[in-house]
C-alpha positions as CSV (number, residue, x, y, z in Angstrom):
1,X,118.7,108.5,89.7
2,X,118.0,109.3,86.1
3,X,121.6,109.4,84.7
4,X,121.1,107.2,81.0
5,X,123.9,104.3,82.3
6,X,124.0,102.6,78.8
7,X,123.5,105.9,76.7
8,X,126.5,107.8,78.5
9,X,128.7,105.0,78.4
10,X,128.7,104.7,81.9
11,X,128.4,100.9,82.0
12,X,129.7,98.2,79.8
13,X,129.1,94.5,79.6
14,X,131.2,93.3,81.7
15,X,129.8,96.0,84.2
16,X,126.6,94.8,83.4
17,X,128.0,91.8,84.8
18,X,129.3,92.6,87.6
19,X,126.3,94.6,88.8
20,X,124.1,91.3,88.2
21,X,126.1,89.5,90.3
22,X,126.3,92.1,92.6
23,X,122.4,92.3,93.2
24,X,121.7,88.6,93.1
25,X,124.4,88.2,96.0
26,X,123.3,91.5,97.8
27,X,119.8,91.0,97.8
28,X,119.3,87.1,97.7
29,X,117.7,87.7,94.1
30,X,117.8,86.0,91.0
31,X,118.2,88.5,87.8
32,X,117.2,86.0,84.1
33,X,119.3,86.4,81.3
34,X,115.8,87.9,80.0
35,X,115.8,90.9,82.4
36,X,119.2,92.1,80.9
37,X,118.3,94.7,78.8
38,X,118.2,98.6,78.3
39,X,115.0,99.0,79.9
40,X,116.2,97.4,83.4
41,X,119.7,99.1,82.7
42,X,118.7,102.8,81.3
43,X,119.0,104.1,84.8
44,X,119.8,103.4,88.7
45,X,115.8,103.3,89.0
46,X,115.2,101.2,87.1
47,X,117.9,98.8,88.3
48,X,115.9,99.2,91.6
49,X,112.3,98.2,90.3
50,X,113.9,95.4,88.4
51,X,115.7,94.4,92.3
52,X,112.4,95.4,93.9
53,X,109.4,93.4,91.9
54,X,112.2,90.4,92.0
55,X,112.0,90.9,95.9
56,X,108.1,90.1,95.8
57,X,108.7,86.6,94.2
């Protein structure tokens, strides 16, 4: 999915949030405060790499 989540609006902060939380609990994965940016949040892919190299660790 390529939909711009920060660009359109479609998240905010407290979204941003939430969907941390979300994927640490979800996917027994720790997300640093480091990885929350626009790069790891521009899209639903890249939310997915982010979850994905975090499984490898």
């Amino acid at each position: 999915e390529t939909t711009p989540l920060l660009e359109e609006w479609f998240i905010d902060s407290l979204a941003i949030v939430d969907t941390v939380l979300f994927l640490e609990n979800q996917f027994g994965v720790r997300i640093d405060r480091r990885d929350i940016s626009g790069v790891h949040f521009r899209n639903v892919t890249a939310l997915a790499e982010l979850v994905h190299s975090r499984l490898k660790r």
